[in-house]
C-alpha positions as CSV (number, residue, x, y, z in Angstrom):
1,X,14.4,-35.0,-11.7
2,X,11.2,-33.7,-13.4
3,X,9.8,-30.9,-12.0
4,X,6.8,-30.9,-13.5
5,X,6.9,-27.7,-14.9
6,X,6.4,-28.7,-18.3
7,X,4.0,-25.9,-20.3
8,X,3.4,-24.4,-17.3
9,X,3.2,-20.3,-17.5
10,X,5.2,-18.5,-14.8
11,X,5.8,-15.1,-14.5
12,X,9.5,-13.7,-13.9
13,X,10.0,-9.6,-13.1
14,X,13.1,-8.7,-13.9
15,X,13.1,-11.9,-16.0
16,X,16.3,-10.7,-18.3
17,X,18.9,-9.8,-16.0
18,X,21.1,-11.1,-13.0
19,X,19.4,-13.5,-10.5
20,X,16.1,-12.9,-12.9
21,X,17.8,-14.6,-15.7
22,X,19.2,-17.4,-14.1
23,X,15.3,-18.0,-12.8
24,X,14.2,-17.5,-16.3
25,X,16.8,-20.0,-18.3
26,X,16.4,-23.0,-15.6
27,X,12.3,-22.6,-16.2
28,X,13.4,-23.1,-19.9
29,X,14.8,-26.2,-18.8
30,X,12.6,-27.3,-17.4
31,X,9.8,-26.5,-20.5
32,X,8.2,-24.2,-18.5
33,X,7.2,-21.0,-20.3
34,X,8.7,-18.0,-18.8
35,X,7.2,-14.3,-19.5
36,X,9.5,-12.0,-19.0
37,X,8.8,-8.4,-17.2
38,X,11.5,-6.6,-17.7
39,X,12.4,-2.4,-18.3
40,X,15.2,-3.2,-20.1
41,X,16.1,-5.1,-23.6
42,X,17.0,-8.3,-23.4
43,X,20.4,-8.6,-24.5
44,X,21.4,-11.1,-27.5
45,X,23.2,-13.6,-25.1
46,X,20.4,-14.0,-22.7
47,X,18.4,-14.7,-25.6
48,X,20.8,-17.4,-26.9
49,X,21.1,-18.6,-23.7
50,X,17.3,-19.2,-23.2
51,X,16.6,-20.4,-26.8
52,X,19.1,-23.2,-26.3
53,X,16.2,-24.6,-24.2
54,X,13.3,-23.0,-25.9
55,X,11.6,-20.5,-28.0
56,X,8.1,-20.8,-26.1
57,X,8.5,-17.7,-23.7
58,X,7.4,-13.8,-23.7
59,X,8.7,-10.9,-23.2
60,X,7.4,-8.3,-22.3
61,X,8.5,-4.7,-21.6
62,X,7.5,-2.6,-18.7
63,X,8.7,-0.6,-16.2
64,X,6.8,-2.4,-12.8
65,X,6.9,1.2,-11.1
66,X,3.8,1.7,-13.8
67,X,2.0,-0.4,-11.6
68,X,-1.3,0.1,-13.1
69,X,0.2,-1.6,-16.3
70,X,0.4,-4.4,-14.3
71,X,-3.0,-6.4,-14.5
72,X,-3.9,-5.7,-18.5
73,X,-0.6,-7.6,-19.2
74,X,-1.5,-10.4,-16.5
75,X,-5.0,-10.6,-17.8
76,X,-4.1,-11.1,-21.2
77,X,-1.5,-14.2,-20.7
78,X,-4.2,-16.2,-19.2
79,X,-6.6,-15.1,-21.8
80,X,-4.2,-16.6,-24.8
81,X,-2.7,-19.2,-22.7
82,X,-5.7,-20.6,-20.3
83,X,-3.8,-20.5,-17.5
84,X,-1.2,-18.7,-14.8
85,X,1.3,-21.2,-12.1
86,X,3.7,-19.2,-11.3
87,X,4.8,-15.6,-9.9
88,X,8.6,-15.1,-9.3
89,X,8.6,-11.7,-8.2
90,X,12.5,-10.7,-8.8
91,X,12.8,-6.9,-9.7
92,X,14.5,-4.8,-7.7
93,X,17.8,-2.8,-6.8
94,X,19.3,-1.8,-3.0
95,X,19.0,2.0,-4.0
96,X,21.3,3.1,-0.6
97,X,18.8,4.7,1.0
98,X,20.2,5.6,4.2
99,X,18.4,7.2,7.2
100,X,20.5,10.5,7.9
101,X,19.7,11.4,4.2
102,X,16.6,10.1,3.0
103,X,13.2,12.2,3.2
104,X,10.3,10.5,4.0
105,X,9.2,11.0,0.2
106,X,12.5,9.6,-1.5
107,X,11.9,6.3,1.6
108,X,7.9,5.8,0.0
109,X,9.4,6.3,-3.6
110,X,11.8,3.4,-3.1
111,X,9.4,1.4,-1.5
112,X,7.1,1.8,-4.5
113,X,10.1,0.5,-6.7
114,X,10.2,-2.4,-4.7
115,X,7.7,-4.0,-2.8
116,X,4.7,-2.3,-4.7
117,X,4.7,-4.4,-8.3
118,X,5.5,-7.5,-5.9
119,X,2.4,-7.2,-4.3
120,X,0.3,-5.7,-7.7
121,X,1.7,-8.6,-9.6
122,X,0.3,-11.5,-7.0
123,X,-3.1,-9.3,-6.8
124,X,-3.8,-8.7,-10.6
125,X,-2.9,-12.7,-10.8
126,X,-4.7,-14.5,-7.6
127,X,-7.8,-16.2,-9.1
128,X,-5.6,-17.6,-12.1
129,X,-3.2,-18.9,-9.2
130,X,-6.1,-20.7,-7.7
131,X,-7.5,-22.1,-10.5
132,X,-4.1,-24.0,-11.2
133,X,-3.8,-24.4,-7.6
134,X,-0.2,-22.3,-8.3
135,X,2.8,-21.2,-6.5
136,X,3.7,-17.8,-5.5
137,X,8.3,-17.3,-5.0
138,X,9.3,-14.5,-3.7
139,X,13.1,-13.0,-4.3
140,X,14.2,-11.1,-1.2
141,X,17.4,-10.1,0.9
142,X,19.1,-10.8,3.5
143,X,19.3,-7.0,4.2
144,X,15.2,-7.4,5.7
145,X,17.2,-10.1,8.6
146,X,20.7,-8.7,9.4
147,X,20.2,-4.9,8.2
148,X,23.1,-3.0,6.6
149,X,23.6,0.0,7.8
150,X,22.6,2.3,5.3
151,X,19.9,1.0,3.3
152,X,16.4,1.4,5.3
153,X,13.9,1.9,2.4
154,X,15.4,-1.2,0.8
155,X,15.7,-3.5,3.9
156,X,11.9,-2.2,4.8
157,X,10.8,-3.4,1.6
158,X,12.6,-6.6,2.1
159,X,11.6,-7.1,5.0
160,X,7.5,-6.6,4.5
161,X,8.0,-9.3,1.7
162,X,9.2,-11.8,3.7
163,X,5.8,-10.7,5.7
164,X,3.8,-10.8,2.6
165,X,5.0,-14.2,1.7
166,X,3.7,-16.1,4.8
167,X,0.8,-13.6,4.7
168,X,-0.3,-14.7,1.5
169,X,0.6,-18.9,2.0
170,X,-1.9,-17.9,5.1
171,X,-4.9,-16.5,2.9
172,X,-4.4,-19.2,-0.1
173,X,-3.7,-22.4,2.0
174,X,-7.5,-23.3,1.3
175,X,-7.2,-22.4,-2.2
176,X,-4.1,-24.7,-2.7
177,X,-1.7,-22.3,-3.5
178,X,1.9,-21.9,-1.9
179,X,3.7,-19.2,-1.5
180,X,8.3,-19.0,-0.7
181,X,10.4,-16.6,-0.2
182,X,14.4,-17.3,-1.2
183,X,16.4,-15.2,0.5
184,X,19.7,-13.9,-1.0
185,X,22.8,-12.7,0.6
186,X,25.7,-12.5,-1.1
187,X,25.1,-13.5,-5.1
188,X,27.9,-12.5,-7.9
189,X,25.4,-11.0,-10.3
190,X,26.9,-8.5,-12.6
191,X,25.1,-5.6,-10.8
192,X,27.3,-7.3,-7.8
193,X,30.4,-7.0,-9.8
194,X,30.0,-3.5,-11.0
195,X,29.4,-2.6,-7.0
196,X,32.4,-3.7,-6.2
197,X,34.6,-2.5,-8.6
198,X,33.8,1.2,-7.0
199,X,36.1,0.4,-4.5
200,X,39.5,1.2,-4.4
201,X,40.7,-2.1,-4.3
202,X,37.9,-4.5,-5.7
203,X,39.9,-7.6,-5.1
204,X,40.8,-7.0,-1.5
205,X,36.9,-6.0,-0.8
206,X,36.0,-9.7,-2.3
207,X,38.1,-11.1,0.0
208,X,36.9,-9.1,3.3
209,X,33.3,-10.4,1.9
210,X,33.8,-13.7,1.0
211,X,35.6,-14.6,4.3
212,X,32.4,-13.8,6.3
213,X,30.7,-16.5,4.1
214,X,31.1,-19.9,6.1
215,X,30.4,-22.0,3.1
216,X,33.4,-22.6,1.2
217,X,34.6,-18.5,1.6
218,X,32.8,-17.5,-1.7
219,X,29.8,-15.8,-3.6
220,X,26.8,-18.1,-4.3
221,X,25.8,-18.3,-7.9
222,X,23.2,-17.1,-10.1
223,X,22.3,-20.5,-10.8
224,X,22.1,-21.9,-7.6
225,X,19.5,-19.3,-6.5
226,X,17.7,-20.0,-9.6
227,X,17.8,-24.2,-9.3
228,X,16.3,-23.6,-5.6
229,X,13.9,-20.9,-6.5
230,X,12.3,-23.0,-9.3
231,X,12.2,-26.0,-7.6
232,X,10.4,-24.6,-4.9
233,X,8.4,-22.8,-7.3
234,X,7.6,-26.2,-9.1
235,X,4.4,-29.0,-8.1
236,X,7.5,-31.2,-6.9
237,X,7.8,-29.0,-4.1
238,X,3.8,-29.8,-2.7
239,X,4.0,-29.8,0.8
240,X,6.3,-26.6,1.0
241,X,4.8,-23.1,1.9
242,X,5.1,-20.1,4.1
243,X,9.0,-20.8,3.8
244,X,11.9,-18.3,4.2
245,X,14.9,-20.2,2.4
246,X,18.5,-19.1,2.5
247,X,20.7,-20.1,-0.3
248,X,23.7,-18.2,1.3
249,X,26.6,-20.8,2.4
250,X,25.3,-19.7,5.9
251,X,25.9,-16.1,5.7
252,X,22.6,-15.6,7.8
253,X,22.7,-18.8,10.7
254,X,25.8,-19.6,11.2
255,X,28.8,-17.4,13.0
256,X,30.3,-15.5,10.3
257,X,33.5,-15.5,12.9
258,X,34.2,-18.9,11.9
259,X,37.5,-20.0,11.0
């Protein structure tokens, strides 16, 4: 299927790593042209992996907590390339910030880390977005719906950008542009795999997770978050905004008691 995404400029935060690259390499394929926010390098395998599919994409190094850095970089895309489509905002990290521990300073600092560049990002880039009559994706957890336990500043910021991204479908329906959320539960990203080998017994806490997943008892992939996210993202996907969708084997809606 073409998704009609051919030349079409999308920012990716976080564009390099994990879920982000996944995003990133299946925009490639489709001849989109990424740009690339990202704090760190990108390593030599991403890069092989996206110029197996093309070498029309930036990157662009920044560290989105900067936030003010935010609009120059926005501003001068669309000046060299004449136009923006597409925000995937992506960056992020579950920092454990737990409520018995956490002032009220460390809970605003992790909030600024991420929800802040998600909405600084869609700001500095709104008028471009209605001029192509874009689309807006938003990557968020399912920690904002189910909580955890011992994450608040991380499942607050989750949670206000599931609230940001029917907010904002809301203000740019007359303007033609759309704005998603995919929601993420349990992804095997190699910031997944490193979590779990903290455990004692990594293999035996895969298990304990992957059997509360009704969907065939495993982790989704990278790449199945990505294929949704930038079809959803893409013009194919016209009639679809203010959505909240769960590519999660039914971690979320369905009895994770199941047999």
């Amino acid at each position: 299927m073409d998704l009609q995404l051919k030349d079409k400029i999308v920012f990716v935060t976080g564009g390099g790593k994990g879920i982000g690259s996944g995003i990133s390499i299946a925009l490639a394929r489709e001849e989109a042209v990424p740009i690339i926010l990202s704090r760190s390098a990108i390593t030599a395998d991403f890069k092989e992996n996206l110029e197996k599919y093309t070498n029309n994409y930036e990157f662009i190094k920044i560290d989105l907590n900067e936030a003010d850095k935010i609009k120059p970089i926005v501003d001068d895309i669309a000046k060299r390339h004449g136009s923006i489509y597409g925000i995937v905002n992506n960056a992020g990290a579950n920092d454990n910030k737990d409520l018995e521990s956490t002032s009220w300073q460390e809970f605003e600092k992790s909030l600024h880390g991420n929800l802040t560049h998600y909405y600084e990002l869609v700001h500095s880039a709104v008028q471009y977005l209605k001029d192509s009559h874009g689309s807006i994706l938003n990557i968020t957890s399912k920690t904002a719906l189910t909580g955890q336990g011992k994450t608040s500043a991380y499942a607050a910021a989750k949670g206000a950008i599931l609230g940001l991204t029917r907010e904002w479908a809301s203000a740019l329906a007359k303007d033609h542009v759309r704005s998603n959320a995919v929601v993420v539960s349990e992804c095997w990203t190699p910031l997944y795999a490193n979590w779990i080998k903290t455990f004692d017994d990594p293999e035996t806490r895969k298990k304990i997770i992957t059997d509360k997943i009704p969907y065939e008892h495993r982790f989704t992939t990278i790449e199945e978050i990505a294929d949704m996210a930038v079809f959803v993202l893409s013009p194919v996907s016209s009639h679809t905004t203010a959505q909240w969708i769960f590519v999660d084997g039914g971690y979320v809606h369905l009895d994770r008691a199941l047999t």
